[in-house]
C-alpha positions in Angstrom: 102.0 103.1 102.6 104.0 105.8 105.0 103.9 105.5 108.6 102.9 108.1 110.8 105.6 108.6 113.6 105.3 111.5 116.3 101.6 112.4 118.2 99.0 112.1 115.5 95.6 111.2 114.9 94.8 109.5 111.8 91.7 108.6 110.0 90.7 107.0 107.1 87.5 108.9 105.1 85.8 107.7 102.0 83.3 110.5 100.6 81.5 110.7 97.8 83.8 110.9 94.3 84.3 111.1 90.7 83.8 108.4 88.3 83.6 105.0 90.4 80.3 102.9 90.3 78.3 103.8 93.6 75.2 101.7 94.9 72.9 102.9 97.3 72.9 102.2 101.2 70.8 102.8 103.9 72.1 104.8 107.3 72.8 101.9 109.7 71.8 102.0 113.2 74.5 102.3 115.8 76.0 99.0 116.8 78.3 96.4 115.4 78.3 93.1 113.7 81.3 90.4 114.1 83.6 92.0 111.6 84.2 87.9 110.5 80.7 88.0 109.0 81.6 87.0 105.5 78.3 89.1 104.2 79.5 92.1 102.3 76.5 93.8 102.4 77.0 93.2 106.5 80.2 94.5 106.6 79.6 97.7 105.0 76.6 98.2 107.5 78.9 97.5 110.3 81.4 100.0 109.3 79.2 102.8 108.8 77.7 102.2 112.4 80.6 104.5 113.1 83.9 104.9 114.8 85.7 101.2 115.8 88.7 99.7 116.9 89.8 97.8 114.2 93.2 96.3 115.9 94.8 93.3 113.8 91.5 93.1 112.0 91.8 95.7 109.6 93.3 93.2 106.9 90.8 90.3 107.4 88.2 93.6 107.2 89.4 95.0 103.6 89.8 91.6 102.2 86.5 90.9 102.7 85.8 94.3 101.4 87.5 93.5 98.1 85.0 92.6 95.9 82.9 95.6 96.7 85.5 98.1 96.4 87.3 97.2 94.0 90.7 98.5 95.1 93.2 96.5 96.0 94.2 97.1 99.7 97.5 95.6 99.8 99.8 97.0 102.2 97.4 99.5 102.5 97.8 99.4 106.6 99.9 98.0 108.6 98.4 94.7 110.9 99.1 96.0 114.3 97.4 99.7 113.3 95.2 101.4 115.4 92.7 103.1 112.8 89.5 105.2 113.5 86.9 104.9 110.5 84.6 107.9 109.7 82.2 107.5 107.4 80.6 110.7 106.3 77.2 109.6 105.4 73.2 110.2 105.5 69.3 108.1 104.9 69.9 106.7 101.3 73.4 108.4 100.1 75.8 107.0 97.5 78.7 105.1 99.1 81.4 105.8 95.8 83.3 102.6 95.4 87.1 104.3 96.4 90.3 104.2 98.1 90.7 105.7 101.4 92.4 108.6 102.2 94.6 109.4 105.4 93.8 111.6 107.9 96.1 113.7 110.1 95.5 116.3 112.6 99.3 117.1 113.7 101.9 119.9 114.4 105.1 119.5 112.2 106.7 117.6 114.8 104.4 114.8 113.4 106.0 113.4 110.0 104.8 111.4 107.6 107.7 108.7 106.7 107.1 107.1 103.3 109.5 106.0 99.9 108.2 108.1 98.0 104.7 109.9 97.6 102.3 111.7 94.7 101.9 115.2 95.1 100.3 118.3 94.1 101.8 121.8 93.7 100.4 125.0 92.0 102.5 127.5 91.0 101.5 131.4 90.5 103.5 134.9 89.9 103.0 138.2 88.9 106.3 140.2 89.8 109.1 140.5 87.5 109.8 138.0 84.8 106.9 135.3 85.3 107.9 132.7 83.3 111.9 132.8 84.3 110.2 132.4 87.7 108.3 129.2 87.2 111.3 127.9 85.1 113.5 128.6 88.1 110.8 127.3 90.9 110.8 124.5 88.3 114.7 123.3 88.3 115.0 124.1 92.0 112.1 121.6 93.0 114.0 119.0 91.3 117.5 119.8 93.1 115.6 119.6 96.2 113.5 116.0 95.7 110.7 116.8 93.5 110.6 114.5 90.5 107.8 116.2 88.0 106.1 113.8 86.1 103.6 115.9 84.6 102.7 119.8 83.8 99.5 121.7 83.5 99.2 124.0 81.3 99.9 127.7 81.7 97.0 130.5 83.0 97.0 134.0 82.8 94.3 135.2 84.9 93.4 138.0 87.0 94.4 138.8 90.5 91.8 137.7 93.5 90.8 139.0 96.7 93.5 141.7 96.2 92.6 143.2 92.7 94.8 146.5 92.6 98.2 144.5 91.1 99.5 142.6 88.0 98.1 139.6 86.4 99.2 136.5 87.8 100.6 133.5 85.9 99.4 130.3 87.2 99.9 126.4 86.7 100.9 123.2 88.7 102.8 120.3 88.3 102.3 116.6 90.0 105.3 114.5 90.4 106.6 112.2 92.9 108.6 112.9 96.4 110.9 111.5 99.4 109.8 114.2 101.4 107.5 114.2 104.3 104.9 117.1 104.0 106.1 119.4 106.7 109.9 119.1 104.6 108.4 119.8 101.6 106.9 122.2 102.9 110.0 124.1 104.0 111.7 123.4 101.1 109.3 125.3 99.3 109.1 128.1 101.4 113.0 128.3 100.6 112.5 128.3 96.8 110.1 131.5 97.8 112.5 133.3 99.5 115.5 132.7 97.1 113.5 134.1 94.3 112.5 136.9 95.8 109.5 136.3 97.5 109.2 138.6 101.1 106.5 138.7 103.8 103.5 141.6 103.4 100.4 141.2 102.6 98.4 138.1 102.0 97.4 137.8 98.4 99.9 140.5 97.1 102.3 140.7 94.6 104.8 138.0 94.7 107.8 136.5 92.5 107.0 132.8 93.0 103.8 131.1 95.2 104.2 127.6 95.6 101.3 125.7 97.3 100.7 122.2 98.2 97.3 121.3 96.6 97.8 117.2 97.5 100.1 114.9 99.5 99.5 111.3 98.3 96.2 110.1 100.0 96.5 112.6 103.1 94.2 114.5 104.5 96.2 117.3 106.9 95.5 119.7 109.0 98.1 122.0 111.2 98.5 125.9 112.2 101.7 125.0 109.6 99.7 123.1 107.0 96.7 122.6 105.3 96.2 120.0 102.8 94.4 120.2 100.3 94.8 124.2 100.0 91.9 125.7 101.9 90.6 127.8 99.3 91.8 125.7 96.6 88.0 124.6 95.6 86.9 128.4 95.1 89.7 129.3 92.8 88.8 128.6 88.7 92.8 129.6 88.5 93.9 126.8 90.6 91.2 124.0 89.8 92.1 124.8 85.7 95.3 123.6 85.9 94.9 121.1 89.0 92.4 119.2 86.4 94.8 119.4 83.8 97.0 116.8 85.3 94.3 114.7 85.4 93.1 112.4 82.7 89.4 111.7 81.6 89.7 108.3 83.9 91.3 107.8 86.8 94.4 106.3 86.9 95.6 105.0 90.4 94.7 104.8 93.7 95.6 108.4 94.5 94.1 110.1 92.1 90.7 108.8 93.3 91.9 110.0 96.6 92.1 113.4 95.6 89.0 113.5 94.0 87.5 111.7 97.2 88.8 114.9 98.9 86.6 117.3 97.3 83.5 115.9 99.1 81.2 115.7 95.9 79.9 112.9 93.9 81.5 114.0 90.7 84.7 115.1 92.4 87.2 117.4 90.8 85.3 117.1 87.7 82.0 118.5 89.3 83.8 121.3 91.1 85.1 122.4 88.1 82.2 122.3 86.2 80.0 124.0 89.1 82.8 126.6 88.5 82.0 127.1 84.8 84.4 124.3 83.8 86.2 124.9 79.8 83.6 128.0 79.6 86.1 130.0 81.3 89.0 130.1 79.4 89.5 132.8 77.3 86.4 134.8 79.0 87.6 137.7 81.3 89.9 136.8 83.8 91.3 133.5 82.4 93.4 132.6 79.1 95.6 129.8 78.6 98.8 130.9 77.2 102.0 129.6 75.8 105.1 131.9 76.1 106.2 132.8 72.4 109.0 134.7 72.0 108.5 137.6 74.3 104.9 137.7 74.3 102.7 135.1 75.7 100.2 133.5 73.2 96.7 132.4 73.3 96.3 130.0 70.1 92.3 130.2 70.3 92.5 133.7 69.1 92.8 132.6 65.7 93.9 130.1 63.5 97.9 131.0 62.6 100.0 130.5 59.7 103.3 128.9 59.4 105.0 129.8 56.0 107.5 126.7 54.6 111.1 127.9 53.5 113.1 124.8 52.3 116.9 125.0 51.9 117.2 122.0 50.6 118.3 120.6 46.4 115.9 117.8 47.2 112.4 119.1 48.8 109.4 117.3 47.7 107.6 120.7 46.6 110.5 123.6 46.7 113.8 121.5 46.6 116.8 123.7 45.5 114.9 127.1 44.6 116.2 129.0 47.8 119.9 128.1 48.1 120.7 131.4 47.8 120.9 133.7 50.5 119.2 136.7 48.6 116.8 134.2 46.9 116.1 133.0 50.4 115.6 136.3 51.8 113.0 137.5 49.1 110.8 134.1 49.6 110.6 135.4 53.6 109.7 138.9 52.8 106.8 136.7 50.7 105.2 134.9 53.1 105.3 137.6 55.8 103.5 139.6 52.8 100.9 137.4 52.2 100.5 137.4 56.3 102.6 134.5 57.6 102.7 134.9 61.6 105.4 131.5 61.8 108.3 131.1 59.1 109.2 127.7 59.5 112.9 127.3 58.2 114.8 123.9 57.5 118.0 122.9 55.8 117.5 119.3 56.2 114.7 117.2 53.7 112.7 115.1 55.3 110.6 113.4 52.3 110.4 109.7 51.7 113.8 107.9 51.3 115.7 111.4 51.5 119.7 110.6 52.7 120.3 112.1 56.5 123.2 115.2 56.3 125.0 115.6 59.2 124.9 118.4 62.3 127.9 120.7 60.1 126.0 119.9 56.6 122.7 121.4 57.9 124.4 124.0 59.9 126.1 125.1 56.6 122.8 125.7 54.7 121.1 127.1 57.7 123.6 129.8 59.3 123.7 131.9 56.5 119.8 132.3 55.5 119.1 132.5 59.3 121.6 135.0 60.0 120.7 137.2 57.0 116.7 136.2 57.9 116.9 137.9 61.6 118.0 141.2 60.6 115.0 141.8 58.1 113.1 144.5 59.5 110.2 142.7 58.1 110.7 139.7 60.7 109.7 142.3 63.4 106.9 140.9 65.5 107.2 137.6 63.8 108.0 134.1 64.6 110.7 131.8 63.7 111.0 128.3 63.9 114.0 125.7 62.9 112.9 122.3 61.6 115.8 120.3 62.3 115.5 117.1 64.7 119.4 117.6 65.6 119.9 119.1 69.6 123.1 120.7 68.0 121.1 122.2 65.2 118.1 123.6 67.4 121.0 125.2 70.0 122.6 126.9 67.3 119.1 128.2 66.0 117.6 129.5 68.8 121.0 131.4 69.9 120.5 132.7 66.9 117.3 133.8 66.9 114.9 131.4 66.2 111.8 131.1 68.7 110.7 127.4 68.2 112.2 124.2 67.5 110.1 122.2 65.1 111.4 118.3 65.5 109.5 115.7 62.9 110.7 113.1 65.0 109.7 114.2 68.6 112.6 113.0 70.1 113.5 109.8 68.5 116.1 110.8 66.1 118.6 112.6 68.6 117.2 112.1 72.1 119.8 114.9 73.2 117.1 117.3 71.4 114.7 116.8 74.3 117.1 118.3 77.5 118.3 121.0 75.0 115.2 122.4 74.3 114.6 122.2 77.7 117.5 124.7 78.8 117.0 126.8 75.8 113.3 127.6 77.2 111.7 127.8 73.8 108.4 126.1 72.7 109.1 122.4 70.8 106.9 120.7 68.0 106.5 117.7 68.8 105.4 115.4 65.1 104.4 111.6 64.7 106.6 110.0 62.6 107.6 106.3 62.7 111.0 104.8 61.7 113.0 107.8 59.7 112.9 109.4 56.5 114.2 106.0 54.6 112.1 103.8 56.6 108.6 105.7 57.4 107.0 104.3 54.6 108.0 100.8 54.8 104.7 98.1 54.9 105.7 97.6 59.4 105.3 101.5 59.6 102.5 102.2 57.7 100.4 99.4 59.3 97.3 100.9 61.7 94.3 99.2 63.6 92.6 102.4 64.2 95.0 105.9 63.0 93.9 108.3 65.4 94.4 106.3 68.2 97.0 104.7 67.6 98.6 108.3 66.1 97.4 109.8 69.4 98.9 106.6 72.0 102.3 107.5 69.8 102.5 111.5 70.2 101.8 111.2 74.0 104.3 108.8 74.5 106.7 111.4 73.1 105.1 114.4 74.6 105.3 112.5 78.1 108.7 111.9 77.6 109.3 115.5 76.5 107.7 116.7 80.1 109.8 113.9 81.5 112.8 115.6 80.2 111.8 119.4 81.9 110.1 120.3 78.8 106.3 121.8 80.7 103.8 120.7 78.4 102.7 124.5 78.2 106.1 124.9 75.5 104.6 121.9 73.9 103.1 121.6 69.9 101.7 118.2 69.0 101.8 117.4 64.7 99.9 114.4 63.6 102.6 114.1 61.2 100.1 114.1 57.8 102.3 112.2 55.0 104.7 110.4 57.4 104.6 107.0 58.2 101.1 107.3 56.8 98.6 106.1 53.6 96.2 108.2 51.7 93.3 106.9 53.7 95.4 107.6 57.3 95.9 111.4 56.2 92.4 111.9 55.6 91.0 109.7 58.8 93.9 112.5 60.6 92.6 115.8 59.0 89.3 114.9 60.3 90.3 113.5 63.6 91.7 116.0 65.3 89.3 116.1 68.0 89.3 112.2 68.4 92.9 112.6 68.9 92.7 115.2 71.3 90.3 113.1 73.2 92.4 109.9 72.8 95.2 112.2 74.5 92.9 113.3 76.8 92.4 110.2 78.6 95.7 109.8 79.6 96.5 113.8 80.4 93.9 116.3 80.2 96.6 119.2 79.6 98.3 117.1 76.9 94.4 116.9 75.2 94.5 120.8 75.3 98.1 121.7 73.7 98.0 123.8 70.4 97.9 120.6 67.2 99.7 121.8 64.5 98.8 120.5 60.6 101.0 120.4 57.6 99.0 119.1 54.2 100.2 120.9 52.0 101.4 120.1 48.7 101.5 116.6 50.1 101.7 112.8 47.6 98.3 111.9 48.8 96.4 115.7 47.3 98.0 114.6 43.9 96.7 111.1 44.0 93.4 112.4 45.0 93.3 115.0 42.4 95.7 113.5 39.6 98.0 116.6 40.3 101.5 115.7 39.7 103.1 119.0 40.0 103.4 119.8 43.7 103.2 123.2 43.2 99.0 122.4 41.4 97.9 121.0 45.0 97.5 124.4 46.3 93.6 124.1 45.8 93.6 120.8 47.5 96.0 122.0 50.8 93.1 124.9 50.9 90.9 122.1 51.1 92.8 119.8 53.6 93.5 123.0 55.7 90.2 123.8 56.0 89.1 120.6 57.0 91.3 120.8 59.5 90.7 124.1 60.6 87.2 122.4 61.5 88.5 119.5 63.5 90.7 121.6 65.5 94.1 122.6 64.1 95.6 125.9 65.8 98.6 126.4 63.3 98.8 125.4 59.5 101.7 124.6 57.6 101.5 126.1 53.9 104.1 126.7 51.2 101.2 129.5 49.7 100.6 131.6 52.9 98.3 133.6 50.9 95.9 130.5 50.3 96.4 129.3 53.4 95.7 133.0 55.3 92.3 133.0 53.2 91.2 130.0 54.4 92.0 130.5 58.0 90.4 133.9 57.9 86.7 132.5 56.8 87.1 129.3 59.2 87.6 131.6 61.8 84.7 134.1 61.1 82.5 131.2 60.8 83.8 129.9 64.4 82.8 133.4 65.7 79.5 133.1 64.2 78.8 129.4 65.9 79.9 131.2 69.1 77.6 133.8 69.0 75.0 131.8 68.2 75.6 128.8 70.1 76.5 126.7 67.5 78.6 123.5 68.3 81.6 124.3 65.4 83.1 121.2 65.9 82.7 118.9 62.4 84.6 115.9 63.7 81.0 113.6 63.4 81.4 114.2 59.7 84.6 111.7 60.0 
């Protein structure tokens, strides 16, 4: 733990939290019992008798306190520290089996020294270009110590307290620190300042606000500094994304610290709920969003479309019918006739056993399509996304024009893919895929205990390591990766598991269990087994099928070669979706996996 140096009080709370087994307790009467008692029951009654001078005890104390907490306390004072216990409690409460948290009541010139510490900070802005902000508040934290470990995702909501302005962008990221508070605090304040941000009124317009929700397990309090954020527990806009960096459990010592700090049994969790909890987003006031192109897009709207152009001699389905640029051209106009919102160009094949081109051999069947593709008026108000798993490729793209970078190999192929996408500022697809195209279906990679968990374990372990790249997990599409690495049976257990992988996800990274899923059935091996369709181009009955199972497990996006299929589909799945709304239907059809 951090020492405290300078003139500070420091306490060490434990109320109520989320999650932890609790057991009941009665109020003890004032007094003390020989903290040597080896009775746990005895010691717990002696330390809620109220404030005591612990001296070179403390140690002796917590181990004997072990096996009722079940925390380790390791380190967790120092021998020779002078500590003041406050127990808030009451006649037959719930004592929550939890770490302490730290208490300070200090001006700056108290510091907190320490290795490193967790923290907490929200983000918001509603002046100029929002999301250049955050991206810049972003890369300046990390010049100045902040190492982000994880994002939450991204918030439009309305303006508070102060309703006559623009809508506010909001989110917050948790990472690691060397920095005392009151330095962090400044350095902050500095990032403000050089984007922009002036002194005026309080809850105004501003570039960039950067608040500090948590500092590891401390609880502070200064004219300077508050933490947690005061009004933090009022505001759905910063609780949404403050329980997005969460997962379903908790994880360390500090995160059950910071639920500890909301003073409720249930913790962050409660709060939020007792706020209106998922309920809220997309009502009035608060969407979550992911910036697309130049707009900012809320995927729960409706199901979209992503329309397959192949450039390739060798495609599975299409392979060598648009190697022409006219040819090419006319398939585009296609799908964005039959209503494709996303046309999803590649120039390298990715089908079982398929031989890997290099950067200049994809670049020479892309550059000319794509350069003839972005001048069609018709690709006005559309989407464009490169599937390439090459950094070089996805740079050239996007320069070009292209608004997403569509990787099957999230990462694993060229690892340079992952900072690149990072500095082009575009959203990334992040697939499952095992091994390559010439090994994905070997017996090693197409062995699973349980798919969609496994599946699941696998794409956040690439999605973390995306957001450990700078990649915020609100650019961020997850693709189970249907026909890759995978058997009949795994494809099917995957179309109607969408929502066990989300919740899989979930338990490591809330936000990561809320990030727009991606599927791509269609015209896939395992639809002609099924229906004894050979021809790829006869599945299209079956992707309808596969794509509307999925629609009902939770895909945002579908991948189709016939967009006019596809559109059908999505349309009716999401009239029906309205219909369960308004009715107070549960839609989701994942029990009939």
């Amino acid at each position: 733990m951090g020492s405290v140096s300078g003139r500070a009080r420091v306490a060490l709370a434990a109320p109520s939290c989320a999650r932890p087994p609790a057991f009941a307790v009665a109020e003890a009467p004032a007094g003390s019992i020989d903290i040597r008692h080896r009775n746990a029951q005895s010691v717990v009654r002696y330390l809620l008798s109220g404030s005591v001078d612990l001296g070179s005890r403390c140690m002796e104390m917590f181990r004997h306190m072990y096996p009722i907490f079940r925390h380790g306390f390791k380190g967790f004072v120092h021998s020779n520290s002078h500590i003041g216990l406050n127990f808030i409690t009451s006649r037959c409460t719930y004592f929550h089996l939890i770490p302490f948290c730290y208490r300070i009541h200090s001006s700056p010139e108290c510091s907190v020294q320490s290795s490193e510490e967790e923290v907490v900070i929200a983000l918001g802005s509603n002046v100029g270009d929002r999301i250049h902000n955050f991206n810049k508040a972003l890369q300046m934290m990390k010049k100045l110590g902040v190492n982000i470990t994880r994002h939450g995702c991204l918030y439009e909501s309305e303006p508070a307290y102060v309703t006559e302005q623009p809508l506010f962008l909001n989110s917050a990221v948790r990472g690691t620190t060397n920095l005392g508070p009151y330095e962090l605090l400044k350095a902050l304040k500095q990032i403000e300042k050089d984007l922009g941000r002036q002194d005026g009124m309080r809850y105004g317009p501003r570039p960039i606000d950067l608040d500090i929700l948590f500092y590891g397990k401390y609880k502070i309090e200064s004219e300077d500094l508050i933490v947690p954020h005061e009004r933090i527990w009022e505001r759905a806009f910063v609780v949404a994304p403050l329980i997005d960096l969460l997962g379903s459990s908790i994880d360390n010592d500090n995160v059950a610290s910071w639920h500890s700090l909301v003073g409720r049994r249930g913790g962050i969790f409660e709060l939020w709920d007792k706020l209106g909890g998922e309920s809220l987003i997309g009502s009035k006031g608060l969407r979550r969003v992911l910036p697309m192109g130049t707009h900012l897009w809320d995927w729960s709207e409706k199901t979209h479309v992503m329309g397959v152009l192949n450039l390739t001699p060798d495609s599975f389905s299409d392979g060598g019918k648009f190697l022409e640029v006219d040819i090419a051209v006319s398939q585009v106009r296609l799908l964005i006739s039959e209503g494709a919102d996303i046309i999803d160009i590649g120039a390298q094949s990715t089908r079982p056993n398929a031989s890997r081109l290099s950067v200049d051999e994809e670049l020479q069947r892309l550059i000319p399509v794509l350069d003839a593709v972005v001048k069609m008026p018709e690709v006005e108000g559309k989407l464009l996304s490169v599937d390439t798993f090459y950094a070089e490729v996805a740079s050239e793209a996007v320069n070009r024009g292209v608004h997403i970078v569509n990787d099957v190999s999230g990462g694993q192929l060229d690892p340079k893919i992952l900072s690149v996408v990072r500095d082009l500022g575009v959203p990334y697809i992040a697939m499952h895929m095992r091994g390559d195209p010439t090994t994905m279906q070997s017996n090693g990679n197409l062995k699973y205990e349980d798919v969609c968990e496994q599946v699941a374990s696998e794409l956040y372990n690439r999605l973390h390591e995306a957001e450990l790249a700078g990649i915020p997990i609100w650019r961020i599409i997850i693709d189970p990766g249907i026909g890759f690495s995978k058997k009949t049976e795994h494809n099917l257990e995957l179309i109607m598991g969408l929502s066990n992988i989300r919740r899989e996800i979930g338990k490591k990274s809330l936000a990561a269990s809320h990030v727009p899923i991606l599927l791509g059935p269609s015209r896939k091996r395992f639809l002609g087994e099924i229906c004894n369709r050979r021809s790829p181009d006869e599945r299209d009955p079956a992707t309808v099928a596969a794509v509307t199972a999925g629609i009902l497990a939770g895909a945002n996006i579908i991948r189709v070669h016939n967009v006019g299929y596809g559109l059908d589909a999505a349309k009716l799945l999401d009239k029906y979706y309205k219909l369960f709304v308004a009715f107070n239907i549960d839609p989701d059809c994942s029990h009939l996996s």
